[in-house]
KEVEXLUM-960629 format. One record per residue (C-alpha): residue number from 1; x, z, y. Coordinates in nm, 4 decimals, always signed. Layout:
N
+-----+----------+----------+----------+
| pos |       c1 |       c3 |       c2 |
+-----+----------+----------+----------+
| NUM |        X |        Z |        Y |
...
+-----+----------+----------+----------+
This chain:
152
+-----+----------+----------+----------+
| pos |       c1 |       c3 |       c2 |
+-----+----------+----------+----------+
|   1 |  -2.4279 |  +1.6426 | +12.6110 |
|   2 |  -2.6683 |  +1.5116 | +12.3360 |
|   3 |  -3.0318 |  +1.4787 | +12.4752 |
|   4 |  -3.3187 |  +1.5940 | +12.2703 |
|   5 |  -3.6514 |  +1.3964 | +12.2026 |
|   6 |  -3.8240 |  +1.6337 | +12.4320 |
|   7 |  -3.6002 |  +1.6076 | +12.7188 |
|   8 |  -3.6855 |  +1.2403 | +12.7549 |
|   9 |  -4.0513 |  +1.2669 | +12.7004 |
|  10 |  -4.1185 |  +1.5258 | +12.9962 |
|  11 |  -3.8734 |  +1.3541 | +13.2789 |
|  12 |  -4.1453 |  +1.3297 | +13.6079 |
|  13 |  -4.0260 |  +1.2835 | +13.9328 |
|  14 |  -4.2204 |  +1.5161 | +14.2396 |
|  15 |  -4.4694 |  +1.2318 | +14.3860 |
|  16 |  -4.7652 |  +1.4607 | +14.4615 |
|  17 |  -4.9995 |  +1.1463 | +14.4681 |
|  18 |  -4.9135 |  +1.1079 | +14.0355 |
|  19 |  -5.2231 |  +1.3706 | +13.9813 |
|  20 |  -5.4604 |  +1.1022 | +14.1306 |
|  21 |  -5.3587 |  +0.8278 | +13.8499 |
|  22 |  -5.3927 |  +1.1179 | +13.6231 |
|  23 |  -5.7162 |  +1.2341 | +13.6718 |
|  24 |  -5.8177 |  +0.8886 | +13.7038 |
|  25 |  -5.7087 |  +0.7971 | +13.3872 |
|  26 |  -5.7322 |  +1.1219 | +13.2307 |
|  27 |  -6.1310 |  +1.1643 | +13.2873 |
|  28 |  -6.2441 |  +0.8452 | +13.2460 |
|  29 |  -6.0775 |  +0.8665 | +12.8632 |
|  30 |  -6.1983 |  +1.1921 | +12.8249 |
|  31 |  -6.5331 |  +1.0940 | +12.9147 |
|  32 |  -6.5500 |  +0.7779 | +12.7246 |
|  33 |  -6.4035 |  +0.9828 | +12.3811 |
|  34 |  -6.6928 |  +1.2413 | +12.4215 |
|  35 |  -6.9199 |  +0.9478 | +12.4710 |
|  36 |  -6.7860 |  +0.7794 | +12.1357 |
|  37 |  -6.9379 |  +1.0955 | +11.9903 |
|  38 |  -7.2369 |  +1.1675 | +12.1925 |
|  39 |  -7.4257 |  +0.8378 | +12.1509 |
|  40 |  -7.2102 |  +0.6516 | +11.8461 |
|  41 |  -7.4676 |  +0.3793 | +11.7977 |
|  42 |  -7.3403 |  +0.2354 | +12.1884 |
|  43 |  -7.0358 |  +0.3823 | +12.1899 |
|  44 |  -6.8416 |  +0.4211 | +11.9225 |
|  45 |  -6.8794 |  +0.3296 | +11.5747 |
|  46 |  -7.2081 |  +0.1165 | +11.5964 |
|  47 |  -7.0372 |  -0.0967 | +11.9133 |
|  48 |  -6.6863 |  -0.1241 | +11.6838 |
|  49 |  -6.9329 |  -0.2557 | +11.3954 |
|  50 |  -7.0900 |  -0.4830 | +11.6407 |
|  51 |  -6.7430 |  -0.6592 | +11.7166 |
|  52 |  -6.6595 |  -0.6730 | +11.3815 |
|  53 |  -6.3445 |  -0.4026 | +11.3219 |
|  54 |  -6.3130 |  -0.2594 | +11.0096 |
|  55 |  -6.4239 |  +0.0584 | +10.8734 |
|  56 |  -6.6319 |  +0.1085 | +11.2358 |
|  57 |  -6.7178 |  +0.4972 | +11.1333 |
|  58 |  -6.3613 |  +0.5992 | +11.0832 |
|  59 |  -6.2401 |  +0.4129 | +11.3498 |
|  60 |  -6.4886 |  +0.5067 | +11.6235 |
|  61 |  -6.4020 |  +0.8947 | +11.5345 |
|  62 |  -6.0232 |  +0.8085 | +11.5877 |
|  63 |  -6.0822 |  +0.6507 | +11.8608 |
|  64 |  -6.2742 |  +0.8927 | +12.0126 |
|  65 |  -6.0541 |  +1.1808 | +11.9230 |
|  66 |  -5.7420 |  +1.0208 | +12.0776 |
|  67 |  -5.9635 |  +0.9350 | +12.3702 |
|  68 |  -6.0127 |  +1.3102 | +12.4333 |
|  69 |  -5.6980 |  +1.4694 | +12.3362 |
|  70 |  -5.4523 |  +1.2244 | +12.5477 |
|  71 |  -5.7076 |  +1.2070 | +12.8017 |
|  72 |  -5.6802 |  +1.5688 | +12.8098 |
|  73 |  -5.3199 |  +1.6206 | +12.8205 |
|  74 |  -5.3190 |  +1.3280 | +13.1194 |
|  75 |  -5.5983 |  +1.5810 | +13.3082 |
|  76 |  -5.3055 |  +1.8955 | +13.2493 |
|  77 |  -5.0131 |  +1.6505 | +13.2767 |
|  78 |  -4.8828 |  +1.7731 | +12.9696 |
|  79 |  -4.6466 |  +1.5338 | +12.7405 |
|  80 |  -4.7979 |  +1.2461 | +13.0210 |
|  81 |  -4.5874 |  +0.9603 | +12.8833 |
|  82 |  -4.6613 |  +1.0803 | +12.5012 |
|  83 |  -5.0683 |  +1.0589 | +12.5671 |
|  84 |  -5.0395 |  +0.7216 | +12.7397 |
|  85 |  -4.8986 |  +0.5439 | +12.4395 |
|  86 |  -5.2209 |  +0.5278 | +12.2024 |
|  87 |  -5.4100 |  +0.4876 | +12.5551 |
|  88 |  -5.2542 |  +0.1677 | +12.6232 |
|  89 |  -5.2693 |  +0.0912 | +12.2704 |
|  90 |  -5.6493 |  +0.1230 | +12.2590 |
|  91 |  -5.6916 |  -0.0666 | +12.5931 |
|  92 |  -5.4907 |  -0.3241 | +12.5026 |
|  93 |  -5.6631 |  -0.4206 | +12.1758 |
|  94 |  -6.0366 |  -0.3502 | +12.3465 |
|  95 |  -5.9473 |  -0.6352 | +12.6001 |
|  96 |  -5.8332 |  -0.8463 | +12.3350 |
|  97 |  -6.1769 |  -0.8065 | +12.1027 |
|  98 |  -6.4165 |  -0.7810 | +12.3180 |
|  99 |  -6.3161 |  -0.9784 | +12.6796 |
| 100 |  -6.2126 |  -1.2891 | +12.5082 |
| 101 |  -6.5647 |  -1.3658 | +12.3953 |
| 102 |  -6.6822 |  -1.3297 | +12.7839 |
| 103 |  -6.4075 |  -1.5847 | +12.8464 |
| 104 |  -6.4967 |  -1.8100 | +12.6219 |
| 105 |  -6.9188 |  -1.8057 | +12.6413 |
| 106 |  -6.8714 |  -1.7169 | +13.0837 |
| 107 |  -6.5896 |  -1.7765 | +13.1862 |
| 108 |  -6.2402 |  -1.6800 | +13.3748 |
| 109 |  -6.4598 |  -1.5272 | +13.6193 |
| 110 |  -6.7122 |  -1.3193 | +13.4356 |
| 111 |  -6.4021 |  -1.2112 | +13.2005 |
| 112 |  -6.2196 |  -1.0606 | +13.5683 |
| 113 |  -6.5307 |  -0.9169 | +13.6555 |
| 114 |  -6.6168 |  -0.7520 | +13.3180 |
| 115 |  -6.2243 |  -0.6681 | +13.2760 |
| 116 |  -6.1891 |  -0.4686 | +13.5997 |
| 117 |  -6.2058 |  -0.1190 | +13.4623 |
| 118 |  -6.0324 |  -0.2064 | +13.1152 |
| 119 |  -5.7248 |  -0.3276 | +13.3936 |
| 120 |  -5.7275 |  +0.0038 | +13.5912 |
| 121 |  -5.7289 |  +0.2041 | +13.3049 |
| 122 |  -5.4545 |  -0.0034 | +13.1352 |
| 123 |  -5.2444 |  -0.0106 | +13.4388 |
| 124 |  -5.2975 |  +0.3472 | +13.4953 |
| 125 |  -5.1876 |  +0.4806 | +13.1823 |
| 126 |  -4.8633 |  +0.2322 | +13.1926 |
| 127 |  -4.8066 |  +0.3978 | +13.5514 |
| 128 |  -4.7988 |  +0.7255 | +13.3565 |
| 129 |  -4.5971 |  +0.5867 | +13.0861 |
| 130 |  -4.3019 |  +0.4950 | +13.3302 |
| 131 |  -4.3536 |  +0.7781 | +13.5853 |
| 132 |  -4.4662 |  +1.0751 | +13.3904 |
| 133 |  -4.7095 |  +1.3735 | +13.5209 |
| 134 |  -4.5721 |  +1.4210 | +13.8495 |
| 135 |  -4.5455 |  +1.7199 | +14.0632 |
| 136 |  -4.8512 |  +1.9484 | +13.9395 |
| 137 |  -4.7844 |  +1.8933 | +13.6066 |
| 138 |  -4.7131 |  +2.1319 | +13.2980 |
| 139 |  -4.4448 |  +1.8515 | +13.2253 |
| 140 |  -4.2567 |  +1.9447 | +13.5475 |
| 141 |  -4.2887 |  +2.2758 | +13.4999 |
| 142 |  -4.1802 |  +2.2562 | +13.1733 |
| 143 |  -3.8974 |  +2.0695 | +13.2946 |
| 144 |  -3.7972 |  +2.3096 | +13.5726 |
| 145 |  -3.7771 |  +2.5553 | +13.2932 |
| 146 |  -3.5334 |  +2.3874 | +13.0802 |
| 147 |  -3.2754 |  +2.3457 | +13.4038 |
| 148 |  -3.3147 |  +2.7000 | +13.4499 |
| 149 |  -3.2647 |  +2.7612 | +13.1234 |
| 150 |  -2.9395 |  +2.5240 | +13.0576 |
| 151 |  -2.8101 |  +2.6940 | +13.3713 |
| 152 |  -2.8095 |  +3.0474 | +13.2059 |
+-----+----------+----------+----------+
């Protein structure tokens, strides 16, 4: 039996503790993506311009809209392992532009210290990558549904 896209991206086991990582995760992106928005000049495109990315007003806005919408779907547990892809995306490339500056001007030290929530957040949303939603979930649900309804 062939298996279809979305019967591999919903897969979540029952751990009952998964909604912890998930609201973790899930608020703290929602909350930052708002804040992108909210107060730009700190937060989003006036802090990307300070780094030097490219195009800092289109980017802070994308950005901050993935921020909210995965971190939203992580907060519902809907297509979990889906949302944590750009999440770990954008985590992975904010450690790498603006912790290796603290490295090099502070220090290993400073750059662990400065790094801790960019880690949690980066481990969190890889947890949800390999896991999925868990049991409260709309992505168990969902998949409860689709064995009852390949049993019929």
């Amino acid at each position: 039996m062939k298996t279809s896209l979305f019967e591999k991206i919903i897969p979540t086991d029952r751990a009952r503790t998964t909604i912890l990582i998930r609201f973790m995760v899930g608020a703290v992106f929602l909350s930052e993506g708002i804040q992108k928005f909210l107060f730009p000049v700190v937060r989003g495109a006036g802090r990307f311009e300070k780094i030097g990315l490219p195009s800092p007003n289109m980017l802070g806005a994308f950005v901050g809209g993935f921020e909210i919408a995965c971190g939203a779907l992580l907060l519902l547990g809907l297509l979990t392992r889906l949302a944590s892809i750009p999440l770990i995306v954008i985590m992975v490339v904010a450690m790498a532009t603006t912790k290796s500056e603290v490295l090099a001007t502070e220090g290993f030290w400073a750059l662990l210290h400065g790094s801790r929530t960019d880690w949690a957040m980066l481990l969190g949303s890889i947890f949800l990558l390999l896991k999925g939603g868990g049991r409260w979930s709309f992505d168990r649900q969902m998949m409860e549904q689709q064995s009852v309804n390949s049993l019929s």
